[in-house]
Residue frames relative to the residue before (quaternion, step in Angstrom):
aa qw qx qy qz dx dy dz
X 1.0000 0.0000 0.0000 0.0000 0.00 0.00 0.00
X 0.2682 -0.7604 0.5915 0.0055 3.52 -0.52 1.21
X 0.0749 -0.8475 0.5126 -0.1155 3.98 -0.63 1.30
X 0.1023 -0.8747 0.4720 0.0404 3.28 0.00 0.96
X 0.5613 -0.7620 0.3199 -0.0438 3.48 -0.87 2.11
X 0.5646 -0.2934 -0.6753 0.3730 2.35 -0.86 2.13
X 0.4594 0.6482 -0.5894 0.1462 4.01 0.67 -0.80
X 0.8197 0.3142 -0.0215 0.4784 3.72 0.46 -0.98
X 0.4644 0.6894 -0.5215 0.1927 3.17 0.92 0.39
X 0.3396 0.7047 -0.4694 0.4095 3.98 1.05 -0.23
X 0.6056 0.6583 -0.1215 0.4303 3.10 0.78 -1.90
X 0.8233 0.1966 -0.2402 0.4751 3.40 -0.04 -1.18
X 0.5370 0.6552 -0.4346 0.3056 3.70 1.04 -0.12
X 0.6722 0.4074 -0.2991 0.5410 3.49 0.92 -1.30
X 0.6205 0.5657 -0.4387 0.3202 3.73 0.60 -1.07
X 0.6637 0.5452 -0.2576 0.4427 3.81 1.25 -0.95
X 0.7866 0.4487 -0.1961 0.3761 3.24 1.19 -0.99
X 0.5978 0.4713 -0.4148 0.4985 3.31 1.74 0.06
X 0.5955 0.5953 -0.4852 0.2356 3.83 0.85 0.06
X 0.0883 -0.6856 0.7193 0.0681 3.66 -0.56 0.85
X 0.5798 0.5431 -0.5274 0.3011 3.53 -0.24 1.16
X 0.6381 -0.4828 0.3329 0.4990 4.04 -0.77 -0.07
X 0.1503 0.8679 -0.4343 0.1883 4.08 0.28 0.27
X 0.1053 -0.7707 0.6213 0.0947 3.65 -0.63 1.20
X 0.2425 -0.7924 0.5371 0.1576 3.43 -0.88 0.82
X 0.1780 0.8032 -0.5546 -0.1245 3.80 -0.72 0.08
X 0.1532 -0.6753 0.7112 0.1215 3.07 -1.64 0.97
X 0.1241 0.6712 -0.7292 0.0487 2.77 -2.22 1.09
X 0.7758 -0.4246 0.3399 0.3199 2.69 -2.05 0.40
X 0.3290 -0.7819 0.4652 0.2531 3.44 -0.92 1.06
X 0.0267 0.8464 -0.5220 -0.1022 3.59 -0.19 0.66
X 0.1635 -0.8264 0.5340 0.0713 3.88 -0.27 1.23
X 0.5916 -0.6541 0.3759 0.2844 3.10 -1.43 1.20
X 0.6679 -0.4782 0.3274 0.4669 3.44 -1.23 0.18
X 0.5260 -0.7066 0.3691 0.2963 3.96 -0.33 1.17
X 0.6038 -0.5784 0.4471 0.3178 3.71 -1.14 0.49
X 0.5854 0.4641 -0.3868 0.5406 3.74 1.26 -0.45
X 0.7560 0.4133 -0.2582 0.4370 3.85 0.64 -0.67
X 0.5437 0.4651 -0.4715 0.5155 3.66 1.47 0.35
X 0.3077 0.9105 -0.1215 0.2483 3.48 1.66 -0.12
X 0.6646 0.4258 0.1774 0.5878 1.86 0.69 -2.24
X 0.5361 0.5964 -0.3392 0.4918 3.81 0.95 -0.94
X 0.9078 -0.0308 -0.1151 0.4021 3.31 -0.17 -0.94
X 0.1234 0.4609 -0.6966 0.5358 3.27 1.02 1.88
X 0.8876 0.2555 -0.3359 0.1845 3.14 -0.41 -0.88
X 0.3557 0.6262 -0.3940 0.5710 3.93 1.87 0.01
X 0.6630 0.5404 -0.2791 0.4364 3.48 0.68 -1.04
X 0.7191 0.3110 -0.2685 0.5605 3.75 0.76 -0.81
X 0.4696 0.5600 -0.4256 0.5336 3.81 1.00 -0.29
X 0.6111 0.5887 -0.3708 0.3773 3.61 0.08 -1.19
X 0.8353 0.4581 -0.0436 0.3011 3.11 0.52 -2.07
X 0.7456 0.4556 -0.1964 0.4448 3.08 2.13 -0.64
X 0.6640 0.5521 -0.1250 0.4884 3.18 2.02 -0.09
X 0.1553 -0.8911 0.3177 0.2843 2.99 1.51 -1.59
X 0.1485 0.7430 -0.3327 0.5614 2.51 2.22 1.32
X 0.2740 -0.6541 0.6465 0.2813 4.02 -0.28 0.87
X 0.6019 -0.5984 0.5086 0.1452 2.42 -1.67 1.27
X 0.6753 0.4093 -0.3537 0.5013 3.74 0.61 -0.32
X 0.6313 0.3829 -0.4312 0.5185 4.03 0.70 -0.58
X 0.4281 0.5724 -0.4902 0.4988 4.17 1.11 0.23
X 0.7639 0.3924 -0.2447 0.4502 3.36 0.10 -1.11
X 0.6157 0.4125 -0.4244 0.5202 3.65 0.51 -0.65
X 0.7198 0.3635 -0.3586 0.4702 4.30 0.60 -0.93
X 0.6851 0.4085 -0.4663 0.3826 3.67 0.46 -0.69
X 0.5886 0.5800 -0.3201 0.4633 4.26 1.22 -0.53
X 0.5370 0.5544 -0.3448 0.5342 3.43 1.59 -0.52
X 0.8351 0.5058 -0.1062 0.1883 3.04 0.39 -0.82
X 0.6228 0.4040 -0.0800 0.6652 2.83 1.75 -1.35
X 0.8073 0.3371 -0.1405 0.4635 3.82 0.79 -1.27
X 0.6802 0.5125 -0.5053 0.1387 3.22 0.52 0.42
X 0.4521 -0.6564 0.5901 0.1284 3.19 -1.58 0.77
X 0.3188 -0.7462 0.5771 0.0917 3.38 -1.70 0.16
X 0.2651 0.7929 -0.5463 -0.0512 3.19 -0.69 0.25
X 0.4356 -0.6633 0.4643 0.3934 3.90 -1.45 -0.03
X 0.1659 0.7839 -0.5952 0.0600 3.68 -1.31 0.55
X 0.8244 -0.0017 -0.2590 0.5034 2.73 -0.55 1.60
X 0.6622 -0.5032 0.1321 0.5394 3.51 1.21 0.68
X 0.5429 0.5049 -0.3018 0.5994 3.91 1.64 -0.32
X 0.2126 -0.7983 0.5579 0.0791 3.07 -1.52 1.15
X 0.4524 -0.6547 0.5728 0.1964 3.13 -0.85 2.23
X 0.0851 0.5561 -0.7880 -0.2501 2.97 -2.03 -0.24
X 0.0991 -0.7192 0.6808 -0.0972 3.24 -1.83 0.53
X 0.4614 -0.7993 0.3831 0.0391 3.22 -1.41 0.24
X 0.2745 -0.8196 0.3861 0.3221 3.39 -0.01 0.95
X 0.5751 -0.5494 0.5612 0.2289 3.75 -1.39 0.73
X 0.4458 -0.7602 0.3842 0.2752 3.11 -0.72 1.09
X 0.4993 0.7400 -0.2549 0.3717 3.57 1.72 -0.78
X 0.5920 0.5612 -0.1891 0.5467 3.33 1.90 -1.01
X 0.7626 0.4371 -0.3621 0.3101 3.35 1.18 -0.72
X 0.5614 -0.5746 0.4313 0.4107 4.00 -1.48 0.63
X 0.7978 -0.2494 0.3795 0.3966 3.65 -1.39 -0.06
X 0.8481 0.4376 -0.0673 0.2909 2.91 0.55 -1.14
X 0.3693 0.7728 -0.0145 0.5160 2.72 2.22 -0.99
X 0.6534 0.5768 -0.0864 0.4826 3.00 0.79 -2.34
X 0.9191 -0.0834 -0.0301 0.3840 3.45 0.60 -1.23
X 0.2858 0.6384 -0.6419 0.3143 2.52 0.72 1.56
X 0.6277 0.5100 -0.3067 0.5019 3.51 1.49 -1.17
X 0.6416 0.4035 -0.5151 0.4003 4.13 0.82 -0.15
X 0.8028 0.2671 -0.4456 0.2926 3.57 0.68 0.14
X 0.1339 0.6844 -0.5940 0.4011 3.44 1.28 1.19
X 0.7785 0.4509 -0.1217 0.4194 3.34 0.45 -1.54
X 0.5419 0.6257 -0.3431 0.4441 3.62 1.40 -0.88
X 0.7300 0.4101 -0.1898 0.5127 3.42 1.07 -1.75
X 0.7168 0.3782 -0.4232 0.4051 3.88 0.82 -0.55
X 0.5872 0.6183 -0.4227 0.3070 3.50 0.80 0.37
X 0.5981 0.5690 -0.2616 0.5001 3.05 1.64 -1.41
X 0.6214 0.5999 -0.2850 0.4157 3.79 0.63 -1.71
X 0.9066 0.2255 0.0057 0.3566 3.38 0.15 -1.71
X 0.6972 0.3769 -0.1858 0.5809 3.37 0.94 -0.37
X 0.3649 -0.6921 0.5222 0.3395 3.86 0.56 -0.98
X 0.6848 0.5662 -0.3763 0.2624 3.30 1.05 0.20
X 0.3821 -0.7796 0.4280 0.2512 3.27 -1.00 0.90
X 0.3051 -0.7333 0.6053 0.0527 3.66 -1.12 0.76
X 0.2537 -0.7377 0.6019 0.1706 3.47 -0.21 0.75
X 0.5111 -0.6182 0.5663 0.1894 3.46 -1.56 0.79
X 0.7669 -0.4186 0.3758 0.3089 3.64 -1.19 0.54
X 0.6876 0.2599 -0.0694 0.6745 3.66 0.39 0.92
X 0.6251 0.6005 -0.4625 0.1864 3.07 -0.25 -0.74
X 0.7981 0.0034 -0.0110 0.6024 2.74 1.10 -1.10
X 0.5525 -0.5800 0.3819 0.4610 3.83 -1.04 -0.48
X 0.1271 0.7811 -0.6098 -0.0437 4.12 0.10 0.23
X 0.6780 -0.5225 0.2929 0.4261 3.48 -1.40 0.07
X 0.6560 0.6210 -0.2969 0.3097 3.52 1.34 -0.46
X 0.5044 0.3962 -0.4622 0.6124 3.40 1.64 1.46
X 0.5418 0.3522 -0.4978 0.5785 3.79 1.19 1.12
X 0.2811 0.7287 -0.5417 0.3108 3.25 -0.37 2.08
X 0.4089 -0.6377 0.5378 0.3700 3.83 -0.61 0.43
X 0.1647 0.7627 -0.6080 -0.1470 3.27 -0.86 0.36
C-alpha cells in the first residue's frame, strides 16, 4: 500500500494500526521523475536550436546530455563514463540541466530560449 505524505497521512495511520500481521513498512522520500510537460519543453527547445543551427535536433540532445549529464564510474579497474537519461532525471534535475542548456545557448551560440511561460509554443499541446 503506497501513501502519499502529509495528504494521506491519517490514512496511513489507521491503515498501519489495523494490521495484526508480520509487515515491514518503509518510508521515503518521494523523488518524481522529470514531468512530461518539462520533456516538452525539452524538445521545444532542441527544436528551436535545430532551426537556429541546423544541428538535428536529436544529435543536440545526445551532445547537450554529453555534456551536462555525464557521469563516471570504475569497473573492472577502467574508468567508464556515461550518461544519465533524462527520464532518470528528478524535476529538479530536469531544470536544472534546461538551464545549463538555456545559458549554453544564450553565452555561446546567441540564441535565446524562452523560459516556461513566457510565452505560448506548441509544446503545452500534449496528452497527458
Amino acid at each position: 500500500m503506497i501513501f502519499k505524505l502529509p495528504y494521506q497521512k491519517e490514512k496511513a495511520i489507521s491503515y498501519i494500526e489495523r494490521i495484526d500481521k508480520d509487515m515491514l513498512c518503509e518510508i521515503r522520500k518521494d523523488k518524481r521523475n522529470r514531468s512530461t510537460v518539462q520533456n516538452a519543453y525539452y524538445w521545444f527547445l532542441l527544436t528551436m536550436l535545430e532551426t537556429d543551427t541546423g544541428n538535428d535536433k536529436d544529435d543536440l540532445h545526445d551532445y547537450f546530455k554529453r555534456k551536462y549529464l555525464q557521469k563516471f564510474k570504475w569497473v573492472f579497474g577502467e574508468n567508464i563514463n556515461y550518461h544519465k537519461s533524462t527520464t532518470k532525471l528528478t524535476t529538479l534535475e530536469m531544470e536544472d540541466y534546461l538551464e545549463k542548456i538555456r545559458v549554453f545557448a544564450s553565452r555561446e551560440l546567441g540564441c535565446f530560449l524562452p523560459l516556461p511561460g513566457e510565452t505560448i509554443h506548441d509544446y503545452l499541446d500534449i496528452k497527458l
